[in-house]
Every structure is written in C-alpha cells, then in structure tokens.
C-alpha positions in Angstrom: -224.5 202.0 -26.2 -226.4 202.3 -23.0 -229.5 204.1 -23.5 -230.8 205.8 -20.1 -233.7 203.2 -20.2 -231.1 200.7 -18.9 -230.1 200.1 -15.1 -226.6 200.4 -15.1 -224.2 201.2 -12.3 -220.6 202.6 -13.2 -217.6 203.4 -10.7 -217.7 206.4 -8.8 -214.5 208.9 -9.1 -213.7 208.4 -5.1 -214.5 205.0 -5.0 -218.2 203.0 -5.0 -220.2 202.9 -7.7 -223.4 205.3 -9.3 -226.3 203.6 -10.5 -227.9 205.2 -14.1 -231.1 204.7 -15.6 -234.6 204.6 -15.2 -236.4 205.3 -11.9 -236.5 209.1 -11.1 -235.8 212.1 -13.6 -231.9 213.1 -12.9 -229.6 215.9 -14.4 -226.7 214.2 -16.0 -223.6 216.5 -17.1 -221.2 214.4 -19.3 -217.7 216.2 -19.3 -213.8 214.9 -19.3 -211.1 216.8 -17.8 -209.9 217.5 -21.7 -212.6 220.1 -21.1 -210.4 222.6 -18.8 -209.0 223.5 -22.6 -212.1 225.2 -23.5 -213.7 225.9 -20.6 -213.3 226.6 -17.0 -214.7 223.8 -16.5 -213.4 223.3 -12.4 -214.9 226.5 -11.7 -218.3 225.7 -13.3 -218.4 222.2 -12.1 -217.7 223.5 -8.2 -220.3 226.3 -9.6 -222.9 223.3 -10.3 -223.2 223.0 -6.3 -225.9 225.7 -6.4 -227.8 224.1 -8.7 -228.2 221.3 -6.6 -229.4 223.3 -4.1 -232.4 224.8 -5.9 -233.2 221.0 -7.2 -233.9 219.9 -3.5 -235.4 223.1 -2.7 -237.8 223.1 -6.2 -238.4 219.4 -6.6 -236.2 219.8 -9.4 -234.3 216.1 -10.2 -230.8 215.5 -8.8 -227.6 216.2 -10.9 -225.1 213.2 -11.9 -221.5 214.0 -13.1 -220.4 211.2 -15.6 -216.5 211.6 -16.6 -215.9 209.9 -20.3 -213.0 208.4 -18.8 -212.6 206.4 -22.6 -211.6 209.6 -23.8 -209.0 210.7 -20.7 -205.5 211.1 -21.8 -204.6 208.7 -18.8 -206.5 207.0 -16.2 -205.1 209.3 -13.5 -206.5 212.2 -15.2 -210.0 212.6 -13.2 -208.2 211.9 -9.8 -205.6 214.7 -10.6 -208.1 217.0 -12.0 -210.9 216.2 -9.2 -207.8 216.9 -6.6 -207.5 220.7 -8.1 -211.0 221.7 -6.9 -211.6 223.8 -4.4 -214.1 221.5 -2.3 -215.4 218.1 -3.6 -218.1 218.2 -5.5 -221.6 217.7 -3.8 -222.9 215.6 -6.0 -221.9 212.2 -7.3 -219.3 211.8 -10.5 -219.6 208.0 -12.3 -216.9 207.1 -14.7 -217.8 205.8 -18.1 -214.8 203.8 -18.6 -215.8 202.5 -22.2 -218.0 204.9 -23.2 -221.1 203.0 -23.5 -223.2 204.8 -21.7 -221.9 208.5 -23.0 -222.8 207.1 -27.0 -226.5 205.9 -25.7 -227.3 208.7 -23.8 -226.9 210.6 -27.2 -223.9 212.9 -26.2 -222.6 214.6 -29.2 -220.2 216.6 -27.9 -218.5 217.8 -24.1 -219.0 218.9 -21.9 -222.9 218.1 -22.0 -226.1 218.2 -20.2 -228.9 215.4 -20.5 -232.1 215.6 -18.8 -233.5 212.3 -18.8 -237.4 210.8 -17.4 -238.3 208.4 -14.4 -238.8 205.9 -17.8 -235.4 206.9 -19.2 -236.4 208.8 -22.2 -233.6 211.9 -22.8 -236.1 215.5 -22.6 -233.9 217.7 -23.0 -230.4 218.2 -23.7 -227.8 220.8 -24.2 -223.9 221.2 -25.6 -222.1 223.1 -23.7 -219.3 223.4 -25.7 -221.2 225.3 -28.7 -224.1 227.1 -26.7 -221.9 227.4 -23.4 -222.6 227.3 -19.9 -225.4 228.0 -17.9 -226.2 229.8 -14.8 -227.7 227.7 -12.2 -230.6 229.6 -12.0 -230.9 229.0 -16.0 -229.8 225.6 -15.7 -232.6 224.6 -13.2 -234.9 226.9 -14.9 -234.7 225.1 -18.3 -234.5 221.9 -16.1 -238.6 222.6 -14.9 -239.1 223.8 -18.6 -238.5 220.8 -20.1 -239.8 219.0 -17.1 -243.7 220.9 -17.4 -243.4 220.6 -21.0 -243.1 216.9 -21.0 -246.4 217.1 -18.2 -248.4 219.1 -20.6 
C-alpha cells in the first residue's frame, strides 16, 4: 500500500488530479458508491459540506473524499453516482483506482474516516459502517480531539 507518509497524487472524479500525503493534517473519508446500500451515503456526503465549513472557520484540517474506485462495480459508477447529488461536493474527491492507497491508509471497512498528521502518521480513525455517521459538529469535534490529544 500507500501509507499517508507517501506524496502521492491520484485522479480527481471531475477531472485533474488530488495530491495525498504528508504536509498538512487533512480529513480523508474513504467510501465507494456500493455504500448508497447501507447508507445514505449522497445525503451525508452533500451533508459533509458543513463540516468543511467549521474546518476553515476552527483551523480544523481540510476534508479529502477518496472513491475505492478498485472496488466499483464499473468505472462509470462514481460519475453516475456523483451526477445524483444535489450540488457538487465542495471539497475534492480522488479516485483510488488500485487500491493502494485505501490498504496503506489502514481502511478496514467503508465508508471510512482517517485523520492523518502534517508527517503522515493516521490519529485517528473511524468506520462508519459499524459505528455510523457523524454530525458535522461531532465529526469536527472528534477531529480537534484527536488533533489536541496528539499536541499534549
């Protein structure tokens, strides 16, 4: 795998590319559109908007959608599923198209969040397909938990 220690730039789901990997704490929710069978997971994704907007206003690190396009049931599935949202997203969506950087950021399950250093070290982490989702305002304030913890 890829571990988040590793610079690494994958394609972005409307074209470009996202760079990964060390250099500033960021968010990174690992999901694929398989996920709409047991979760709303459009809703929540479109939902995840807010929380970007208390991590610019709190300091709080970015968030990074990465789509485990390995597992997709087609290659067309992100495009389709990304066309069913109400707005696009405001932040950016990489895809992992062999799944090398999914297995060395540790993700064990999907959809899933990974909290990960400036030096690439994963802080904190969370499956959201066991423990389910979280509110933006719990989402961001488990974000500065771990974040202070890791300070201390």
């Amino acid at each position: 795998g890829i571990s988040p220690a590793t610079a690494t730039t994958l394609p972005g789901a409307g074209g470009g590319t996202v760079r990964l990997g060390p250099g500033q704490a960021r968010l990174y929710l690992f999901f694929a559109t398989w996920d709409q069978g047991i979760t709303s997971l459009g809703g929540h994704l479109d939902g995840l908007g807010a929380y970007e907007g208390r991590a610019k206003a709190g300091g709080l690190p970015p968030l990074t959608a990465v789509d485990e396009a390995s597992v997709e049931p087609t290659p067309s599935a992100l495009p389709r599923f990304l066309a069913t949202l109400r707005q696009p997203l405001s932040y950016p969506v990489a895809v992992d198209t062999t799944g090398r950087v999914t297995d060395g950021y540790g993700v064990l399950g999907a959809p899933w969040f990974a909290l990960v250093s400036p030096s690439g070290k994963v802080l904190w982490s969370w499956e959201i397909s066991t423990a389910g989702w979280l509110t933006p305002d719990s989402l961001a304030a488990r974000v500065h938990a771990a974040l202070t913890q890791t300070r201390k």
